[in-house]
N, C-alpha and C positions, 0 to 999 in steps of 0.2 A: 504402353505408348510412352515413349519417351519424351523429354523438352523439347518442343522444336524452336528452331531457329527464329529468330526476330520475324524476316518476313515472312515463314511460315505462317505463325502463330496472327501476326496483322490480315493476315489472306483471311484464318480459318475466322479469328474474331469480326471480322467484316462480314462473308459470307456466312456467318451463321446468327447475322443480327436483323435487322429489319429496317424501314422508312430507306433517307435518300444515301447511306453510306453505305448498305447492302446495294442496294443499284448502279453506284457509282463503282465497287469492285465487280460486283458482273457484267460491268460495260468496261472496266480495262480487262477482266479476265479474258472475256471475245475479242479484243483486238490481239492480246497476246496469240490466242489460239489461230484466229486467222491468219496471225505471222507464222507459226508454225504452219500451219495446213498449205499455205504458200510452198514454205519451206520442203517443204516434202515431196508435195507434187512435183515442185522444182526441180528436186533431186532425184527424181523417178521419170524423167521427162525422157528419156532415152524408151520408155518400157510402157510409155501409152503415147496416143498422137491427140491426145485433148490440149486443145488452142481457145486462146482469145475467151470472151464471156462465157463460155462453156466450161474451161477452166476457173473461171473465180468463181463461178456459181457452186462448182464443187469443194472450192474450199471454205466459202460460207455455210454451203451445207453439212461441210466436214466440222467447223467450229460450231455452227450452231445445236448440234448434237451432240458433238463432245461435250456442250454447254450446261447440256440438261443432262446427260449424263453426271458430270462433275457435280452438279449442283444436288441432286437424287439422290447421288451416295457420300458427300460428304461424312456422313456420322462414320464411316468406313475407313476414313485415313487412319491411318496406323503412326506417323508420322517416322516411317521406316526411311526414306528419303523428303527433300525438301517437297511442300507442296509442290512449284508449279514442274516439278523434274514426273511427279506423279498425277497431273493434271496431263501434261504434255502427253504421256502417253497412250489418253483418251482420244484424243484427237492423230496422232497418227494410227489407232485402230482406228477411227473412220474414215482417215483417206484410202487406208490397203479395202477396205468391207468395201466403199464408195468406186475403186476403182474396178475392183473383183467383177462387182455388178455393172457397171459400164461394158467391160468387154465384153459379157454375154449378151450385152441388148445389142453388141453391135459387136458380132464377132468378125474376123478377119478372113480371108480369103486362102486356103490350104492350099500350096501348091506341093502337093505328098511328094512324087516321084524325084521335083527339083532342090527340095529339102534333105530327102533320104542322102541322093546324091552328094552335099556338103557335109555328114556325119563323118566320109573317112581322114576330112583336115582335120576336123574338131578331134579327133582320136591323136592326134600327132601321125598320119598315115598319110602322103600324097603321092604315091605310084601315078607315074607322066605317061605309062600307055595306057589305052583305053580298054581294051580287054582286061588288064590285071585290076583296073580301078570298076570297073563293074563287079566284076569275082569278088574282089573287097566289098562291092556295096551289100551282094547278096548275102556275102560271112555275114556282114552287119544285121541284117535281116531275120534271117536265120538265129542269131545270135540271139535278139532281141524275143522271137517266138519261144525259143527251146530254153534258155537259162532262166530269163525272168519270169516273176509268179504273174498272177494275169490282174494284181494290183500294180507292182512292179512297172509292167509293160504299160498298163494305162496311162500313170503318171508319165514315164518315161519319153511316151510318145506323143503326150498330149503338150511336155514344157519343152524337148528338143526335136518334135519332128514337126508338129502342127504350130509351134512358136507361141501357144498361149502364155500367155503373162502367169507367172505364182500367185499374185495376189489374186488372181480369176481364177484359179483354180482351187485356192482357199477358200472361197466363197463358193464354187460349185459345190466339192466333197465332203464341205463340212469337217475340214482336217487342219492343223496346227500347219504353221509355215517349220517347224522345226523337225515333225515326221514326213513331211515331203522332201526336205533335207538331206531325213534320213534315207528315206527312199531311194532319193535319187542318187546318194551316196554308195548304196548297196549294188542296185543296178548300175551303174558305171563302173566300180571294181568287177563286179558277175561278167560285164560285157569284154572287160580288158583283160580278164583272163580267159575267156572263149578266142577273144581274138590272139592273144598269144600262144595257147597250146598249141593253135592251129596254124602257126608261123604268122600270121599276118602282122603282128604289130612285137616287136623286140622285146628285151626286157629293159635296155637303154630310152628306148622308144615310151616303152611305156612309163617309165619314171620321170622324163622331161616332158610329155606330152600335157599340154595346160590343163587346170580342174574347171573351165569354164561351162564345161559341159556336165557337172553336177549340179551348178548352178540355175541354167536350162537359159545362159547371156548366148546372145549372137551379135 
């Protein structure tokens, strides 16, 4: 472990003492944290529809966990970066776990058929008749049953067709945000080449066409 920094070092020597200057830095460490868990949710606010007390209830819960967390495994710091940069990132793992589980107690409404339908924008593909833009939906379809593995397809279908949130599906599969990533990385290239052997999508097309749909944003 290396020297760490002035405030580091004031953090760990506080938190790791007793009486009222250990209390008084675990009641500024929680207002730090609930700033962060704020912060986050904030910044995720596009990707869940929690409002009002229901929202700060989550970020309290989110800080108050990180709290005991942080405080549990202090002997752990390595002092690899400054404490609160490695504190911080206790608490944004329990807004994505916090949020994960919110959307399955309250999942959302699949509208399959009218979703499927929006797949051949998100590909960079919008054929204006309606026959050719069906025929595309069905390559799409197809595409998705025949190339992808039946891990693949699940992810696939579960962040771009059905609209679940990543961080709810983090929490379902018990899988890293960084192999669903990869996942969805994989199946996107797999699908954009099904769809251009088969004429439907260019090779102009498919190089301008956005990445937003590995991502699984709408």
């Amino acid at each position: 472990m290396r020297s760490p920094d002035e405030q580091t070092a004031q953090w760990l020597a506080a938190l790791g003492g007793s009486g009222s200057a250990r209390e008084q830095a675990v009641e500024r460490l929680h207002e730090l944290l609930l700033r962060v868990a704020r912060a986050e949710l904030g910044r995720r606010a596009g990707r869940h529809s929690i409002t009002g007390p229901e929202l700060d209830d989550l970020a309290y819960q989110s800080a108050d966990d990180a709290l005991l967390a942080i405080t549990t495994k202090l002997g752990e710091f390595r002092g690899e970066s400054r404490f609160t940069t490695w504190a911080y990132k206790f608490v944004v793992l329990e807004v994505s776990s916090k949020l994960g589980r919110h959307f399955w107690q309250r999942p959302a409404v699949t509208l399959g058929t009218a979703d499927w339908e929006r797949l051949p924008d998100r590909f960079g593909v919008s054929p204006a008749d309606h026959a050719e833009r069906q025929d595309l939906i069905a390559a799409v379809r197809r595409a998705v049953e025949q190339e992808l593995t039946e891990r693949q397809r699940q992810v696939f279908v579960a962040i771009v067709v059905d609209g679940i949130p990543l961080d709810a599906l983090v929490a379902r599969l018990g899988a890293s945000r960084n192999s669903l990533y990869k996942m969805m990385f994989d199946a996107r290239r797999k699908l954009r080449a099904a769809l251009a052997a088969n004429g439907y999508l260019t090779a102009s097309a498919e190089e301008a066409a956005p990445d937003h749909i590995m991502r699984g944003e709408r």
